[in-house]
MOPAC internal coordinates of N, CA, C and O (Angstrom, degrees):
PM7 1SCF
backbone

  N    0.0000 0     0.00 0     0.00 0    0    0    0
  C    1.4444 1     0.00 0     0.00 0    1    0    0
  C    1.5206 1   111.33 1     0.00 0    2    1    0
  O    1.2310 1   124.34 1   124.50 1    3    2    1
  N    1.2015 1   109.28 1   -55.50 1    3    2    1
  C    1.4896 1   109.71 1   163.90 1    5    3    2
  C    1.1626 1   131.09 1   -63.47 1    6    5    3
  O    1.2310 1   115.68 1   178.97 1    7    6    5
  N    1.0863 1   125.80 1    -1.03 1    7    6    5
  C    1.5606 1   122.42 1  -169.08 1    9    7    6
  C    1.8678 1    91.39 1  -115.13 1   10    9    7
  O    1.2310 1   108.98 1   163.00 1   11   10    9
  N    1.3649 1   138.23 1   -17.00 1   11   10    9
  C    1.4144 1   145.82 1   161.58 1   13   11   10
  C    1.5440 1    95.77 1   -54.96 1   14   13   11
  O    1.2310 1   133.14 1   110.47 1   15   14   13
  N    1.2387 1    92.22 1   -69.53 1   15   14   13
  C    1.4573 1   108.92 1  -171.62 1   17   15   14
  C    1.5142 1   114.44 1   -29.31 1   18   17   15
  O    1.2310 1   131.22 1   125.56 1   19   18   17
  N    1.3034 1    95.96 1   -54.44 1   19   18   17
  C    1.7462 1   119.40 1  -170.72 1   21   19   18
  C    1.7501 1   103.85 1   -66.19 1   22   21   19
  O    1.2310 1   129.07 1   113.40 1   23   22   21
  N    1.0379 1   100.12 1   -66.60 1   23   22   21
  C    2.1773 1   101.72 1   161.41 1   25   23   22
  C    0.9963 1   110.33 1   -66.34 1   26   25   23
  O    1.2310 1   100.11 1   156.37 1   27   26   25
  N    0.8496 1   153.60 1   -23.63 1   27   26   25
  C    1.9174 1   129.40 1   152.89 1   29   27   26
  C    1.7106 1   119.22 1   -64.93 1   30   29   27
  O    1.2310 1   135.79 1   146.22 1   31   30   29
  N    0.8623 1    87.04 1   -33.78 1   31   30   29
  C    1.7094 1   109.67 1   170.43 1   33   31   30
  C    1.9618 1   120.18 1   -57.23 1   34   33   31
  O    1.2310 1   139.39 1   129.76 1   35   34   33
  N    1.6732 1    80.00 1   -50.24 1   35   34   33
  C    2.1050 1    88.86 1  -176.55 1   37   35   34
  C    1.4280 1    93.16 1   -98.62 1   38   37   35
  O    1.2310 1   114.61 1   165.13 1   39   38   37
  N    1.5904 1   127.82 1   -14.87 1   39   38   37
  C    2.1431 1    94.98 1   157.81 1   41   39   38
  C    0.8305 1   122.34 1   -82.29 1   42   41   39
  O    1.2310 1   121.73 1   160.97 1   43   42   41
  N    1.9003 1   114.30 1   -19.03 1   43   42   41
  C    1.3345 1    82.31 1  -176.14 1   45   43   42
  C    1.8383 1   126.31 1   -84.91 1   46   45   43
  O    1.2310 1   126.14 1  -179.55 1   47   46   45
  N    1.1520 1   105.79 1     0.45 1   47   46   45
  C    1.4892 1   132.66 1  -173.43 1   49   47   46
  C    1.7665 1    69.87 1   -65.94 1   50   49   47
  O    1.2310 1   132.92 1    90.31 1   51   50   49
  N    0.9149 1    92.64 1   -89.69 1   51   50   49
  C    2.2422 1   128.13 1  -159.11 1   53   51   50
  C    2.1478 1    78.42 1   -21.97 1   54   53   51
  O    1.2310 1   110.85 1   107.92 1   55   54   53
  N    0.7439 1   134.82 1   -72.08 1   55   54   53
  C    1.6089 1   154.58 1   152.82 1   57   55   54
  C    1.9418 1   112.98 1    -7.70 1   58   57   55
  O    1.2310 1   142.12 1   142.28 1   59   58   57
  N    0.9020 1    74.66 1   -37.72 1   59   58   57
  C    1.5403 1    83.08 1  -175.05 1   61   59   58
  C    1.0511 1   103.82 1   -91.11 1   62   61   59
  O    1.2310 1   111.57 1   108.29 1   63   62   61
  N    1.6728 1   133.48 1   -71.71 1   63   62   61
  C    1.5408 1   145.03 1  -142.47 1   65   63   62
  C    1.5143 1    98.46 1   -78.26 1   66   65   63
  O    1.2310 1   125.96 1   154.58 1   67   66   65
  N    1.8628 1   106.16 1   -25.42 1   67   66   65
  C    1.8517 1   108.72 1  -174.83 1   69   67   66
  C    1.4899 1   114.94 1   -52.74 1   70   69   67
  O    1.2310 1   121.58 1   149.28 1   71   70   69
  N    1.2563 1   114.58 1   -30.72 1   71   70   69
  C    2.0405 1   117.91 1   179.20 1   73   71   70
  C    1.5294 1    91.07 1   -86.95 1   74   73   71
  O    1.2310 1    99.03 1   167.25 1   75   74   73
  N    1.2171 1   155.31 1   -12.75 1   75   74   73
  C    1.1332 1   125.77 1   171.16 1   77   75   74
  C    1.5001 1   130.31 1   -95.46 1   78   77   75
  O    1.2310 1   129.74 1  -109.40 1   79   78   77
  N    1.9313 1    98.82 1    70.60 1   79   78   77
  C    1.6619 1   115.17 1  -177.35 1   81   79   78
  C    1.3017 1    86.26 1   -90.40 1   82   81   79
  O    1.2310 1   136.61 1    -0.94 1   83   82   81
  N    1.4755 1    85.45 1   179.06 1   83   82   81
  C    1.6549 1   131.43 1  -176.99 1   85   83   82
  C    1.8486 1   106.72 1   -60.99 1   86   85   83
  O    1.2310 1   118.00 1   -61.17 1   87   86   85
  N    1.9407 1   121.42 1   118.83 1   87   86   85
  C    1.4119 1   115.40 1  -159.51 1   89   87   86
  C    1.4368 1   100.44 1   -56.96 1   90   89   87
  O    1.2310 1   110.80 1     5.18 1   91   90   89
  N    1.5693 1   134.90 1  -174.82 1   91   90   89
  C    1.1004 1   140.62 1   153.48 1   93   91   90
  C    1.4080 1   110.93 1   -71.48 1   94   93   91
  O    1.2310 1   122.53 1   -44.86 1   95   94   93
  N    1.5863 1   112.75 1   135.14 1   95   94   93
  C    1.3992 1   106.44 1   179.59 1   97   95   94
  C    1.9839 1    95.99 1   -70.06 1   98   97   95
  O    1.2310 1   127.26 1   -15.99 1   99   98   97
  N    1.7710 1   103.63 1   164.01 1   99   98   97
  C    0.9503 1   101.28 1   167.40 1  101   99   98
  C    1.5297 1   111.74 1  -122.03 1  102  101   99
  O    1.2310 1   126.20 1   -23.77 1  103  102  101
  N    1.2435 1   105.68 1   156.23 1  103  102  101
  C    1.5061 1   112.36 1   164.15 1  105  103  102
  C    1.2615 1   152.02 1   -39.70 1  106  105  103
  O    1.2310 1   114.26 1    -1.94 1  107  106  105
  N    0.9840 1   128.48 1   178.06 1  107  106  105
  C    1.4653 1   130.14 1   175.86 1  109  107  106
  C    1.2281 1   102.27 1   -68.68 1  110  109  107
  O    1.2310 1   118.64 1   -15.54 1  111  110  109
  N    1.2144 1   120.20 1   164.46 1  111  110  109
  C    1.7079 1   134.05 1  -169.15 1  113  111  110
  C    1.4934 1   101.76 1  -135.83 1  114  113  111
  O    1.2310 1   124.75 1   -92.82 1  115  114  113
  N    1.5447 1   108.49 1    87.18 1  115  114  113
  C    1.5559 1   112.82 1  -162.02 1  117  115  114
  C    1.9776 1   102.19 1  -155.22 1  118  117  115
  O    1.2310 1   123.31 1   -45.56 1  119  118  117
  N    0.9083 1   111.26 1   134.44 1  119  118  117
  C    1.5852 1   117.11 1   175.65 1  121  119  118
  C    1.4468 1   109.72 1   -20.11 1  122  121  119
  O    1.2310 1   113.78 1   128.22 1  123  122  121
  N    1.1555 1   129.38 1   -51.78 1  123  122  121
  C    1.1249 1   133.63 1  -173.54 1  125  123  122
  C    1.7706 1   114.32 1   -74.22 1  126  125  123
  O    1.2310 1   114.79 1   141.51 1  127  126  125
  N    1.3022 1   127.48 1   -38.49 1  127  126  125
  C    1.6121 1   122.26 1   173.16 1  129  127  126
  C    1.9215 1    96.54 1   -81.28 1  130  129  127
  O    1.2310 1   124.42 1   131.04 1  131  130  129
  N    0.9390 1   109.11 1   -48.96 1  131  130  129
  C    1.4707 1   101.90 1  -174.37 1  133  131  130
  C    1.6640 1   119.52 1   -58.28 1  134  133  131
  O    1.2310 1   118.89 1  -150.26 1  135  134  133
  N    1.4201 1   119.73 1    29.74 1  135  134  133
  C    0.9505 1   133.66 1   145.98 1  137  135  134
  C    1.8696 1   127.15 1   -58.40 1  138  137  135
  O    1.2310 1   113.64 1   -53.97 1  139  138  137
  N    1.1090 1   129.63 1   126.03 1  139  138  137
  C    1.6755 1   117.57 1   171.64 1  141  139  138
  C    0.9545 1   124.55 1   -56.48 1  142  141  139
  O    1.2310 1   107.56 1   150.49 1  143  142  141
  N    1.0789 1   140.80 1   -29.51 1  143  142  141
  C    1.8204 1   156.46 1   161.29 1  145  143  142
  C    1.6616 1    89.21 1   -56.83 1  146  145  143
  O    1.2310 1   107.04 1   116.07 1  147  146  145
  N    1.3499 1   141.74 1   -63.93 1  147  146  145
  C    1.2710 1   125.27 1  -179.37 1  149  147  146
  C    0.9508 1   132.69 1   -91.45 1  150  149  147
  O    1.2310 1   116.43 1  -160.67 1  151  150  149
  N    1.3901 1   124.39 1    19.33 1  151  150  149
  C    1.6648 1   141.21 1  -168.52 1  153  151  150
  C    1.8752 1    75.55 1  -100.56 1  154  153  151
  O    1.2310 1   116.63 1   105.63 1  155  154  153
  N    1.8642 1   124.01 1   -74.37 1  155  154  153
  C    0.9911 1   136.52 1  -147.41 1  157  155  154
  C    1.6574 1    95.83 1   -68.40 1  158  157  155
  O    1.2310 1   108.52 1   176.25 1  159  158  157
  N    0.9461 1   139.07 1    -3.75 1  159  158  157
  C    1.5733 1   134.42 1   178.21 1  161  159  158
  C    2.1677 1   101.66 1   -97.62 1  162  161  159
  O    1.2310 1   121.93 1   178.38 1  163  162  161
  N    1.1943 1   113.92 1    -1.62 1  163  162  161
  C    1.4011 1   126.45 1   173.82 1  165  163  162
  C    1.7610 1    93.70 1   -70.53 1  166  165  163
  O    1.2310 1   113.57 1   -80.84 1  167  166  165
  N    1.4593 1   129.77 1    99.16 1  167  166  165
  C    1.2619 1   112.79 1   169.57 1  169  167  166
  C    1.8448 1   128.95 1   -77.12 1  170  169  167
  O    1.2310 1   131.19 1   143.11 1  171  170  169
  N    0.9088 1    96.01 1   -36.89 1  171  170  169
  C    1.6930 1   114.90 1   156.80 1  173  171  170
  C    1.6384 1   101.05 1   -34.49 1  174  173  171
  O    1.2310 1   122.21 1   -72.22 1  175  174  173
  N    1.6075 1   113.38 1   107.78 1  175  174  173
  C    1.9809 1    97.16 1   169.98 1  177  175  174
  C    1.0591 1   102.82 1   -73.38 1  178  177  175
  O    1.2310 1   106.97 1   135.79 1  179  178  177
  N    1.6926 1   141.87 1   -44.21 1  179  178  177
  C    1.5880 1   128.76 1   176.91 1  181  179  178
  C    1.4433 1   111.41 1   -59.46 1  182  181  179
  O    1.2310 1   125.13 1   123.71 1  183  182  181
  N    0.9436 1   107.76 1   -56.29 1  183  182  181
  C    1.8616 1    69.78 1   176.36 1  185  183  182
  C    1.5778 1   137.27 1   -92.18 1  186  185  183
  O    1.2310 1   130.91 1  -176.33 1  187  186  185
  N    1.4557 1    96.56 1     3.67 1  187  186  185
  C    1.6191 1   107.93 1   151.23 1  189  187  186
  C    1.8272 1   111.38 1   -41.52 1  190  189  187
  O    1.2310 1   129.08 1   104.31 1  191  190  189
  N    1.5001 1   100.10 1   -75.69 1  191  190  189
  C    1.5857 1   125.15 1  -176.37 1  193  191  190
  C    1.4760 1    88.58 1   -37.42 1  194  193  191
  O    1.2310 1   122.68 1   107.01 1  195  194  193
  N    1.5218 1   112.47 1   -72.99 1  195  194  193
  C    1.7247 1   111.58 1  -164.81 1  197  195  194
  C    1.4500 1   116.45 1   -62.95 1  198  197  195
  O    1.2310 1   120.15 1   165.67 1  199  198  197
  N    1.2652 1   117.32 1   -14.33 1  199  198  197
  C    1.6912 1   107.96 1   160.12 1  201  199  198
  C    1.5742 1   113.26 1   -78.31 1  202  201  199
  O    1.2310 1   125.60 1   128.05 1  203  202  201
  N    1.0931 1   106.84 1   -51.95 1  203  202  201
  C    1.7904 1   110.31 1   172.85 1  205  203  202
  C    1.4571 1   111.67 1   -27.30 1  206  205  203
  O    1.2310 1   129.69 1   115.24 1  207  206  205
  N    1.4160 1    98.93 1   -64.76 1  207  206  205
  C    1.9330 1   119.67 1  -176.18 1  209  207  206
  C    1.7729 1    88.02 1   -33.71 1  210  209  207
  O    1.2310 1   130.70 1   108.54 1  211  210  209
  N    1.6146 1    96.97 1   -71.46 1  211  210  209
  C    1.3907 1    97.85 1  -159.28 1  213  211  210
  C    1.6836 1   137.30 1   -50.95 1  214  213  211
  O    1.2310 1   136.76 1   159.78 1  215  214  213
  N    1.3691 1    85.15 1   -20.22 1  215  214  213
  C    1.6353 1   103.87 1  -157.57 1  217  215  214
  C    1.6547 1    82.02 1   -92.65 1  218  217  215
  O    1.2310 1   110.97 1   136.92 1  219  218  217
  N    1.1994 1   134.59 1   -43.08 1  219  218  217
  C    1.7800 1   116.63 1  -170.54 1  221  219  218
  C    1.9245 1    99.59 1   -90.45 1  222  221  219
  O    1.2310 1   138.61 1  -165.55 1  223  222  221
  N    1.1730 1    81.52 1    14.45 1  223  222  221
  C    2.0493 1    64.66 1   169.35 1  225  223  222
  C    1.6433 1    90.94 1  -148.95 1  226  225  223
  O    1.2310 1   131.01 1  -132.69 1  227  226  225
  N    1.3563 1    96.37 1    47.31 1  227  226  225
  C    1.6361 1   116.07 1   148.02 1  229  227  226
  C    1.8329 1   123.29 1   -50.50 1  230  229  227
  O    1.2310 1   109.53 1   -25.62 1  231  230  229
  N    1.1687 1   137.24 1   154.38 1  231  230  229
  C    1.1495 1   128.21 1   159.36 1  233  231  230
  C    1.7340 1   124.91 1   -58.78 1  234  233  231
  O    1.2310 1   104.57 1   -76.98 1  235  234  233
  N    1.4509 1   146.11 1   103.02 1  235  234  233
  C    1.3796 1   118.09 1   157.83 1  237  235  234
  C    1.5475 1   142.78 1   -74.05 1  238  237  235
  O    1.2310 1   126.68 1   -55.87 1  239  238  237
  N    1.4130 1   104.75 1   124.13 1  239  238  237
  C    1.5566 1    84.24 1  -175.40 1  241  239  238
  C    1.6835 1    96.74 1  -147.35 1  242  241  239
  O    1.2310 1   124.28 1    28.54 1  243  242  241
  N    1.3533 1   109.39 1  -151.46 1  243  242  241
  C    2.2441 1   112.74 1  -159.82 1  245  243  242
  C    2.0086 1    74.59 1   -68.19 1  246  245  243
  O    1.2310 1   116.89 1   139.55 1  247  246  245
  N    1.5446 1   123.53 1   -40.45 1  247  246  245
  C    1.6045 1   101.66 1  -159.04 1  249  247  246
  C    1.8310 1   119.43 1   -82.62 1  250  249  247
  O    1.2310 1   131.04 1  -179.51 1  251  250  249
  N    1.6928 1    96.31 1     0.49 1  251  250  249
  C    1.5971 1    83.23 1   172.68 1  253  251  250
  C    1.6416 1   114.43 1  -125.87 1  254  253  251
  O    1.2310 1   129.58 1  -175.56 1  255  254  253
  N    1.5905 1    99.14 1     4.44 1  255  254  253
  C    1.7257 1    99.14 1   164.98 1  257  255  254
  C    1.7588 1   116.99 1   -77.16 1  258  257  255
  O    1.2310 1   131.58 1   -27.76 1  259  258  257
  N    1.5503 1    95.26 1   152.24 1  259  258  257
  C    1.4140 1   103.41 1   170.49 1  261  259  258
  C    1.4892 1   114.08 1   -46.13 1  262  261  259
  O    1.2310 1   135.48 1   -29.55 1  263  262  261
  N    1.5516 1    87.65 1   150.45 1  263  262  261
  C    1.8863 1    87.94 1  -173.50 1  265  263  262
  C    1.8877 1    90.09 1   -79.40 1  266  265  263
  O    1.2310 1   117.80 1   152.66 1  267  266  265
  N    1.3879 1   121.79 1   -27.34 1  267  266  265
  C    1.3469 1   113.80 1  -173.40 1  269  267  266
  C    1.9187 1   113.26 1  -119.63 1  270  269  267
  O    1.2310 1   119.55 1   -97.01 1  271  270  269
  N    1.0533 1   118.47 1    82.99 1  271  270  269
  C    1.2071 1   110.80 1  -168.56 1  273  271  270
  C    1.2416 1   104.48 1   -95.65 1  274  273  271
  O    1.2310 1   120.77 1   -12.54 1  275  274  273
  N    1.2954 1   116.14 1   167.46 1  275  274  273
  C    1.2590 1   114.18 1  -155.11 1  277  275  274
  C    1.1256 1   103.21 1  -113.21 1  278  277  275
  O    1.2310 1   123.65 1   -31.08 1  279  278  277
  N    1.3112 1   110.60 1   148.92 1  279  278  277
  C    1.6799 1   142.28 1  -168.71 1  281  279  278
  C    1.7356 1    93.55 1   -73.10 1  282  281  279
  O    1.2310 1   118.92 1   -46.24 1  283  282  281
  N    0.9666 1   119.67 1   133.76 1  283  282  281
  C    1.6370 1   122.07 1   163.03 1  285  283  282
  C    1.3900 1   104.08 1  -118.24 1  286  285  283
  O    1.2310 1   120.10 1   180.00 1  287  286  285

């Protein structure tokens, strides 16, 4: 009885600690990954979220505005 006990006990430990690997590194933070199609291929949700963060509080300047923006 105790010795069930005891292996149900160390998988489920063994079970638990197995998802806590190393995050996915993330990418460059550049026009081209900060796409949604390549934000959503980030499987990691923290560093999904923390590329997102990064990529909309990008710098703006003449090299990342539209070449045609629109007149309002």
């Amino acid at each position: 009885m105790r010795f069930s006990l005891f292996v149900s006990l160390a998988a489920l430990a063994v079970a638990l600690l197995s998802g806590c690997g190393k995050p996915q590194a993330m990418p460059e933070v550049n026009a081209a990954n900060c796409q949604i199609d390549k934000i959503m291929q980030i499987e990691d949700e923290a560093t999904r979220r923390e590329f997102g963060s990064r990529c909309s509080r990008r710098p703006v300047g003449p090299d990342t505005l539209p070449a045609n923006p629109k007149k309002w």
